[in-house]
mmCIF file of the N, C-alpha and C atoms, coordinates in Angstrom:
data_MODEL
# 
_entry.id   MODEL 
# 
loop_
_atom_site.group_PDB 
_atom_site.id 
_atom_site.type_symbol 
_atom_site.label_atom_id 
_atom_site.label_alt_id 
_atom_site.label_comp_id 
_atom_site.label_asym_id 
_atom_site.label_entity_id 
_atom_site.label_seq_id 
_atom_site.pdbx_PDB_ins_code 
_atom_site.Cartn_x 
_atom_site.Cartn_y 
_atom_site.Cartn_z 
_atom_site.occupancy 
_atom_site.B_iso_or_equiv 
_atom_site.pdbx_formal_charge 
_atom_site.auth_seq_id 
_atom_site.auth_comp_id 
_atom_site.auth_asym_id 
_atom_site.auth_atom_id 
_atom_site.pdbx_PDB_model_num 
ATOM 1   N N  . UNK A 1 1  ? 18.529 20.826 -25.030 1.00 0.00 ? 1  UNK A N  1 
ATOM 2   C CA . UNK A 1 1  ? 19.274 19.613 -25.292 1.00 0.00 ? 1  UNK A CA 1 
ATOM 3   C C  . UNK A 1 1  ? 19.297 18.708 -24.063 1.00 0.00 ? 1  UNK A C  1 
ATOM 4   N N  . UNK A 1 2  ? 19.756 19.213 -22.730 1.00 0.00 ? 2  UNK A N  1 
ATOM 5   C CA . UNK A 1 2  ? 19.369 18.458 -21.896 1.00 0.00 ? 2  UNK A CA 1 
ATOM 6   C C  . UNK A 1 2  ? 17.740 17.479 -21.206 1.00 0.00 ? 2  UNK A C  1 
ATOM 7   N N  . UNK A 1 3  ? 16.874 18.296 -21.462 1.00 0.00 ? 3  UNK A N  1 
ATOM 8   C CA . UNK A 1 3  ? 15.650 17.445 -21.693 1.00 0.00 ? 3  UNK A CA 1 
ATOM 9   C C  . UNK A 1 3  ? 15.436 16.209 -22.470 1.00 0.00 ? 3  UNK A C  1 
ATOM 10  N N  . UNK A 1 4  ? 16.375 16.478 -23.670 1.00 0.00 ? 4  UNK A N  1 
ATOM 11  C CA . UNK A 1 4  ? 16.282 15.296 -24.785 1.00 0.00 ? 4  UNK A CA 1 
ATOM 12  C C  . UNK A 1 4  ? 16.986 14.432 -24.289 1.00 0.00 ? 4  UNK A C  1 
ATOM 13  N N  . UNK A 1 5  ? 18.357 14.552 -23.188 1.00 0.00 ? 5  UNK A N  1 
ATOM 14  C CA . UNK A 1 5  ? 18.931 13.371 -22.988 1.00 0.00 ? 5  UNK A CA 1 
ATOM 15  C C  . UNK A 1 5  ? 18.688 12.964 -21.772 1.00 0.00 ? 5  UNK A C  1 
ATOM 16  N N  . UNK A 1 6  ? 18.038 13.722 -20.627 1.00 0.00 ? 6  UNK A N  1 
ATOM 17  C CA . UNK A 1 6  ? 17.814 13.034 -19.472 1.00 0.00 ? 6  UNK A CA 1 
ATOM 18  C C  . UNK A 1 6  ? 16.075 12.702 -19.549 1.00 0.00 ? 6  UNK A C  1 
ATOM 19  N N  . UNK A 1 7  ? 15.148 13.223 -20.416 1.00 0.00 ? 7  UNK A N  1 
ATOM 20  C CA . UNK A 1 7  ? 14.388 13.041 -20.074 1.00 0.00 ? 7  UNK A CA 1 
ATOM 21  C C  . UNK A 1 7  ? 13.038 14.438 -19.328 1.00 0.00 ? 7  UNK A C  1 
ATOM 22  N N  . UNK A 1 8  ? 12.231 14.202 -19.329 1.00 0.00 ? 8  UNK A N  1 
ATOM 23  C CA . UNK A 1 8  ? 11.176 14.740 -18.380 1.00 0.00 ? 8  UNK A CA 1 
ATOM 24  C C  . UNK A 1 8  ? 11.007 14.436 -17.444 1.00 0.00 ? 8  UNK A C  1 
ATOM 25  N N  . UNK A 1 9  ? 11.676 13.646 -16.662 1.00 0.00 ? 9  UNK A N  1 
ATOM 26  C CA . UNK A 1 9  ? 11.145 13.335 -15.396 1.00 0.00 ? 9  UNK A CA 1 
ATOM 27  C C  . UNK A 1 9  ? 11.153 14.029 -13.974 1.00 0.00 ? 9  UNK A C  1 
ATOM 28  N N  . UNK A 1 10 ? 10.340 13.474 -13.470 1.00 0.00 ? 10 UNK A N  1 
ATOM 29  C CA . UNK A 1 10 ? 10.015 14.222 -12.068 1.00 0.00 ? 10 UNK A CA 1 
ATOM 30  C C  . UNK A 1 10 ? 11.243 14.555 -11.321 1.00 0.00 ? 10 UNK A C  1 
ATOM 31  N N  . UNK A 1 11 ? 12.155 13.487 -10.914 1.00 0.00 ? 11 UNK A N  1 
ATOM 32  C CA . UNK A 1 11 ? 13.329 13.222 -10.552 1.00 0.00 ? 11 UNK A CA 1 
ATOM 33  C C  . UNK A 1 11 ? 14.538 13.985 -10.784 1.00 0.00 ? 11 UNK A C  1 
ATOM 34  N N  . UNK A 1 12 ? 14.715 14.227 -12.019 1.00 0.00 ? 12 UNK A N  1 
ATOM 35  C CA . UNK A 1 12 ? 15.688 15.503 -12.731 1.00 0.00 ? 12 UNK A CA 1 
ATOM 36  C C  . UNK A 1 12 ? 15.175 16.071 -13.059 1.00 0.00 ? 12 UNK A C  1 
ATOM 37  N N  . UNK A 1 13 ? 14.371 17.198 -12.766 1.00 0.00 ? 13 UNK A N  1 
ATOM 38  C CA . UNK A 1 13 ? 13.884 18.350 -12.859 1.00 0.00 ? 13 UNK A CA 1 
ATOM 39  C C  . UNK A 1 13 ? 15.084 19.241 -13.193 1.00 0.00 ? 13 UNK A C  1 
ATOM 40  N N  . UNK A 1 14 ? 14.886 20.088 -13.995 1.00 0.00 ? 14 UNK A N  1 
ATOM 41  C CA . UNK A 1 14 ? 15.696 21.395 -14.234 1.00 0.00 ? 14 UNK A CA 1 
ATOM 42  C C  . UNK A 1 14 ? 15.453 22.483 -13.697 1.00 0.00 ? 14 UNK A C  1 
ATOM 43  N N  . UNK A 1 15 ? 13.983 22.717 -13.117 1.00 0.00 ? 15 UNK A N  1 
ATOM 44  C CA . UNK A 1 15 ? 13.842 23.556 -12.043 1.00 0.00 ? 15 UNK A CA 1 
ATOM 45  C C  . UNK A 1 15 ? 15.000 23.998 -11.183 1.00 0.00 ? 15 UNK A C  1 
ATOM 46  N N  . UNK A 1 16 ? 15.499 22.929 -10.844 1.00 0.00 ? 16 UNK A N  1 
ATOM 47  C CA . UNK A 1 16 ? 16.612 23.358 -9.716  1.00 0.00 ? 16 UNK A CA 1 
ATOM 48  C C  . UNK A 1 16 ? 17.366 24.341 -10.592 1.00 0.00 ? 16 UNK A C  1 
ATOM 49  N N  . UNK A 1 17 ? 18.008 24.645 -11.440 1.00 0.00 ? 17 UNK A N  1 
ATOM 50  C CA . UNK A 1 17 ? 18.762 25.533 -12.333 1.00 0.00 ? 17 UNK A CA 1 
ATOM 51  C C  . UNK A 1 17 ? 18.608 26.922 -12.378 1.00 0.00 ? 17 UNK A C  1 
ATOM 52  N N  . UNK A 1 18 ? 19.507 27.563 -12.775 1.00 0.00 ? 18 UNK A N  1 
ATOM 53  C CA . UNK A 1 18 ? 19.407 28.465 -13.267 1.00 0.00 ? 18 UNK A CA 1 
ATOM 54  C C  . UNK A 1 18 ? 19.349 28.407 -15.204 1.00 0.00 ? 18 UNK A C  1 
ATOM 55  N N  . UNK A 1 19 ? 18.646 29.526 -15.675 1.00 0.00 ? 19 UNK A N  1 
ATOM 56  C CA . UNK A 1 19 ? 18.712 29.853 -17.349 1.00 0.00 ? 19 UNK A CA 1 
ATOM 57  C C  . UNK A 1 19 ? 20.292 29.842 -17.480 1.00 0.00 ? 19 UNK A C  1 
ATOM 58  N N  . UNK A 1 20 ? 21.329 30.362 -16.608 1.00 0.00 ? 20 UNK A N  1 
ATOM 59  C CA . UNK A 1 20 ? 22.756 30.466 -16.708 1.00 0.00 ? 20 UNK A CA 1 
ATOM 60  C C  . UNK A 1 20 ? 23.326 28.688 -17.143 1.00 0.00 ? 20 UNK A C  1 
ATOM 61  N N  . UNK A 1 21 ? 22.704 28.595 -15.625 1.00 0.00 ? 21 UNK A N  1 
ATOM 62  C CA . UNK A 1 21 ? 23.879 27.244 -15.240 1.00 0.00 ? 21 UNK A CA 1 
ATOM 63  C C  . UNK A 1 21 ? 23.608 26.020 -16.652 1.00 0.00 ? 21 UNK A C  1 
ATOM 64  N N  . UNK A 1 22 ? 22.156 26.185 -16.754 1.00 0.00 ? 22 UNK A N  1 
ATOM 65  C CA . UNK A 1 22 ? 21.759 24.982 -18.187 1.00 0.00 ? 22 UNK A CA 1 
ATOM 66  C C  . UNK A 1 22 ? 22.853 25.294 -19.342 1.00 0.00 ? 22 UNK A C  1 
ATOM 67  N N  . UNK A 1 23 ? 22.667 26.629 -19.461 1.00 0.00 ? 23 UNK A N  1 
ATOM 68  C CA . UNK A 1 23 ? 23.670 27.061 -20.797 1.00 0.00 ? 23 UNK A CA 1 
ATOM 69  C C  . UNK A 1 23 ? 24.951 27.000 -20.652 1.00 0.00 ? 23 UNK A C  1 
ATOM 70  N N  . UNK A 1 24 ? 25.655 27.055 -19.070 1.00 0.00 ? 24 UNK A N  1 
ATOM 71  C CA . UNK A 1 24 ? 26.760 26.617 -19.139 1.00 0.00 ? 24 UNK A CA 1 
ATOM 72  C C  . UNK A 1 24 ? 27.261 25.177 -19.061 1.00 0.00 ? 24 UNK A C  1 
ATOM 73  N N  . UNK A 1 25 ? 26.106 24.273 -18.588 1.00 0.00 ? 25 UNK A N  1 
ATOM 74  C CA . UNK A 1 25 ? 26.560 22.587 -18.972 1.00 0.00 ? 25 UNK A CA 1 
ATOM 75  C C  . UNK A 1 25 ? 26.218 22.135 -20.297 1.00 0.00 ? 25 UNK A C  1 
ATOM 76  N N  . UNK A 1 26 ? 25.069 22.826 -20.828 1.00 0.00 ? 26 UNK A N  1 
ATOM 77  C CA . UNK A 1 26 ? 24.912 22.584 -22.294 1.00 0.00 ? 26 UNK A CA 1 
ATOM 78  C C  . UNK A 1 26 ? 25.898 22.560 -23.367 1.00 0.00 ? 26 UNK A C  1 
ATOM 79  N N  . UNK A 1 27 ? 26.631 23.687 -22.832 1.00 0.00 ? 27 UNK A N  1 
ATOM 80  C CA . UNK A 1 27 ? 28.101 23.823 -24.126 1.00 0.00 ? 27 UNK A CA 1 
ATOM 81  C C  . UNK A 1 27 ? 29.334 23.262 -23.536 1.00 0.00 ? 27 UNK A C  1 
ATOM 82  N N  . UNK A 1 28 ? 28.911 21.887 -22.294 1.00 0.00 ? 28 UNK A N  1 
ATOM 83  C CA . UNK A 1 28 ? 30.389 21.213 -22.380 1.00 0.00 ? 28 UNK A CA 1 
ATOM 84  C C  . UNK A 1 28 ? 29.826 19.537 -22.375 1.00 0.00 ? 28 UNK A C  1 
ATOM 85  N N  . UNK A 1 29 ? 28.603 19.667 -23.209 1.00 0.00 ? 29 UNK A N  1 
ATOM 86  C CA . UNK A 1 29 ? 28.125 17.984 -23.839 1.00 0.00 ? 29 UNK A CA 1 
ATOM 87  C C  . UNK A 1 29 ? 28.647 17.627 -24.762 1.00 0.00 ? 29 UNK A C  1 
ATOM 88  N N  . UNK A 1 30 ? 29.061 17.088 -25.453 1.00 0.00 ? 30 UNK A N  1 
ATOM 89  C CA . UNK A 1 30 ? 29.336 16.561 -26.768 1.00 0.00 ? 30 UNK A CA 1 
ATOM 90  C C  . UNK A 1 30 ? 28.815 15.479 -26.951 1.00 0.00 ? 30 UNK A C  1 
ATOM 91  N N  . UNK A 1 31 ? 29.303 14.629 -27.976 1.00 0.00 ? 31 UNK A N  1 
ATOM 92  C CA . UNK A 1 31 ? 28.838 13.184 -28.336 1.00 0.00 ? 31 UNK A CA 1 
ATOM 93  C C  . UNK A 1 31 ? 30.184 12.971 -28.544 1.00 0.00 ? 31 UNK A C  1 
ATOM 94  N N  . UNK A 1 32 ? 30.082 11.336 -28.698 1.00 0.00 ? 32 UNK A N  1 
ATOM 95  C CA . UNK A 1 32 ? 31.564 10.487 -28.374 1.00 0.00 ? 32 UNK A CA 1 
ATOM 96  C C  . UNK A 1 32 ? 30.667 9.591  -29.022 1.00 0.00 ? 32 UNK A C  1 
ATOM 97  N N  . UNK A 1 33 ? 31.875 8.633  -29.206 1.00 0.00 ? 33 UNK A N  1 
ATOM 98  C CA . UNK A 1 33 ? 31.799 7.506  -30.514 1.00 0.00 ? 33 UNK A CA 1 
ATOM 99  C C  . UNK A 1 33 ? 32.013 5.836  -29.628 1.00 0.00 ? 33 UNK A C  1 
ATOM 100 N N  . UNK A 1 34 ? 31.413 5.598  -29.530 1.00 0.00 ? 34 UNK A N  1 
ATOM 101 C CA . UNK A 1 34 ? 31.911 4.183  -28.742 1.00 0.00 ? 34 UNK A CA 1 
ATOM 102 C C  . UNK A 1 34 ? 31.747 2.799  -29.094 1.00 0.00 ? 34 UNK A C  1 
ATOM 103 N N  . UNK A 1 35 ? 31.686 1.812  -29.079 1.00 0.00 ? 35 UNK A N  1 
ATOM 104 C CA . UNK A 1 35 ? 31.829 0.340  -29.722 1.00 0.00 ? 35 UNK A CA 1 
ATOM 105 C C  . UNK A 1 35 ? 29.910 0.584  -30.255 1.00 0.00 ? 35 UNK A C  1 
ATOM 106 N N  . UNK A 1 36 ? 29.243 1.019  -29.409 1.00 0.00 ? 36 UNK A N  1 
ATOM 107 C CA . UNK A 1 36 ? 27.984 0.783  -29.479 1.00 0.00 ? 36 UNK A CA 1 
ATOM 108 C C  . UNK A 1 36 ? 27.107 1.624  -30.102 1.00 0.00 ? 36 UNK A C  1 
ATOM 109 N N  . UNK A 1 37 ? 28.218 2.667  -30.593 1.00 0.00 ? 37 UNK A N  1 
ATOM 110 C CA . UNK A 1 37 ? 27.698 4.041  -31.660 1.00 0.00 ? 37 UNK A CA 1 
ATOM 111 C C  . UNK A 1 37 ? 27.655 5.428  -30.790 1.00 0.00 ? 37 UNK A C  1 
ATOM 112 N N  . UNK A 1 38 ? 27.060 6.548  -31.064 1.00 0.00 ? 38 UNK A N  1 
ATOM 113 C CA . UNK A 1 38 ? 27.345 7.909  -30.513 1.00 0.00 ? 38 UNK A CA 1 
ATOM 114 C C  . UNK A 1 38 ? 26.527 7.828  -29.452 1.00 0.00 ? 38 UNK A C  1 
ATOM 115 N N  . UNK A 1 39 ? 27.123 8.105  -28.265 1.00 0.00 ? 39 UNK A N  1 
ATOM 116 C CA . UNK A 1 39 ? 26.238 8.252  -26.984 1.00 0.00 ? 39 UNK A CA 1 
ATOM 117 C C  . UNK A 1 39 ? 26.892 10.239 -26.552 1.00 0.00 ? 39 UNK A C  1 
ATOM 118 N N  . UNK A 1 40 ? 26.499 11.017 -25.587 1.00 0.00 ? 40 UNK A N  1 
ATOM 119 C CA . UNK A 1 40 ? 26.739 11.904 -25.056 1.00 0.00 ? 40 UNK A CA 1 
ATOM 120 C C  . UNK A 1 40 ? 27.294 11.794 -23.895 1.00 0.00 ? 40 UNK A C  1 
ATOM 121 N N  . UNK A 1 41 ? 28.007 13.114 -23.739 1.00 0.00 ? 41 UNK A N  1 
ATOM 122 C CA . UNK A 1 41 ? 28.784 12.487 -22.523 1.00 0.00 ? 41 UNK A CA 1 
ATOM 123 C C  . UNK A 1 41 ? 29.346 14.302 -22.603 1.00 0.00 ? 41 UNK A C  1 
ATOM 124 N N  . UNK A 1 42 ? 30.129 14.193 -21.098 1.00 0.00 ? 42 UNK A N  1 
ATOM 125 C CA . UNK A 1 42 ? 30.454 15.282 -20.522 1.00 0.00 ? 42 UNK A CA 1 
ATOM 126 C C  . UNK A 1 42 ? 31.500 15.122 -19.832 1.00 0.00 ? 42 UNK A C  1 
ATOM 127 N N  . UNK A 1 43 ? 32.560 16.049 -19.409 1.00 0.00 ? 43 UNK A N  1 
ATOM 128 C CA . UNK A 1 43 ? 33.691 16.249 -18.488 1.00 0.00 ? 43 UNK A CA 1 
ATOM 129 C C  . UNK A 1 43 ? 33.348 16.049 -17.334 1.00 0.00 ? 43 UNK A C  1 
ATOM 130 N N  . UNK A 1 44 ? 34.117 15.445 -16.342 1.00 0.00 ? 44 UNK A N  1 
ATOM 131 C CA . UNK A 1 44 ? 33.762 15.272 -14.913 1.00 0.00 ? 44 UNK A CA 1 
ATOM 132 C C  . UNK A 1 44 ? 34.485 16.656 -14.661 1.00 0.00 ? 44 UNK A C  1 
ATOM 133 N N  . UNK A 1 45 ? 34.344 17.251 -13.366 1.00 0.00 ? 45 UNK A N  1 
ATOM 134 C CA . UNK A 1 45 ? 34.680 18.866 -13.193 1.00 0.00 ? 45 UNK A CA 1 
ATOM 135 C C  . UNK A 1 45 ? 35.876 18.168 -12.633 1.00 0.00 ? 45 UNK A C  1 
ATOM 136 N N  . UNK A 1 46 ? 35.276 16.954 -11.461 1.00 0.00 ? 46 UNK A N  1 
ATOM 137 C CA . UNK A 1 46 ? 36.569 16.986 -10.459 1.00 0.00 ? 46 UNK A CA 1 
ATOM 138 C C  . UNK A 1 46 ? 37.741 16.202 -11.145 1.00 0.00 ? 46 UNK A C  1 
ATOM 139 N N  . UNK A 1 47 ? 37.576 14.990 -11.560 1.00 0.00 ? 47 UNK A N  1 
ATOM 140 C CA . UNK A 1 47 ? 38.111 13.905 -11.867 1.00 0.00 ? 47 UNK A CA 1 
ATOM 141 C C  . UNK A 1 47 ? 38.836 13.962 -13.430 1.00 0.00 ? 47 UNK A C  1 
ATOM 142 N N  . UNK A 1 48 ? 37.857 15.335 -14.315 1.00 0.00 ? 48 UNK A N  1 
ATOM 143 C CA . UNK A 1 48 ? 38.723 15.593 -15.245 1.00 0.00 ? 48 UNK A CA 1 
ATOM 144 C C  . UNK A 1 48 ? 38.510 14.460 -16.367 1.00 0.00 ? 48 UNK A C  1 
ATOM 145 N N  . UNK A 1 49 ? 37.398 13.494 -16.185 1.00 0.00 ? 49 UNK A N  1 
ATOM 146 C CA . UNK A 1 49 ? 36.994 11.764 -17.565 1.00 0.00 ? 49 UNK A CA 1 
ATOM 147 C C  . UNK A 1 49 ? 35.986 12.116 -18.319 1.00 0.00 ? 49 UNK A C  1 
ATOM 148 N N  . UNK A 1 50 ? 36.153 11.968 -19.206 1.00 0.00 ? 50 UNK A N  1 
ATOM 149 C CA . UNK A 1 50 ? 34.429 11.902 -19.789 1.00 0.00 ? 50 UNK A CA 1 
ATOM 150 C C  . UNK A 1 50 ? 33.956 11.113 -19.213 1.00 0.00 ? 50 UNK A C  1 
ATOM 151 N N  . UNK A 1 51 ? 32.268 11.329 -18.970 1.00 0.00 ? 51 UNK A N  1 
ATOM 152 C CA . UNK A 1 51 ? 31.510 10.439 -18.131 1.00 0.00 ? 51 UNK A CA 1 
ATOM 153 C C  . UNK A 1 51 ? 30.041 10.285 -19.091 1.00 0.00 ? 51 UNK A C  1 
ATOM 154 N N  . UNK A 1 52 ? 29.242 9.605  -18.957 1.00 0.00 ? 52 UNK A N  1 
ATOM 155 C CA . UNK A 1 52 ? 28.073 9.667  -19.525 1.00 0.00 ? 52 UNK A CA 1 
ATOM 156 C C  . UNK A 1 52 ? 27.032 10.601 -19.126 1.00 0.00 ? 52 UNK A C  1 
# 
């Protein structure tokens, strides 16, 4: 799922990851509803907002 929303690129590589760590940001994505229709989005760890 994350590939589909950031992309392939060189830049965000998932390499850096672990098989763990993907599966543990994977199950705190959701989708959200906004003036402009469903975008994805995630918890900030520190700040506690959804963020894009």
């Amino acid at each position: 799922m994350i590939e589909q929303i950031i992309g392939k690129s060189q830049t965000h590589s998932l390499k850096l990851f672990t098989k763990e760590e993907i599966d543990w940001l994977e199950g705190r994505i959701f989708k959200r509803q906004t003036k402009r229709g469903e975008e994805f989005a995630v918890k900030c760890f520190v700040r506690e907002k959804e963020i894009k």
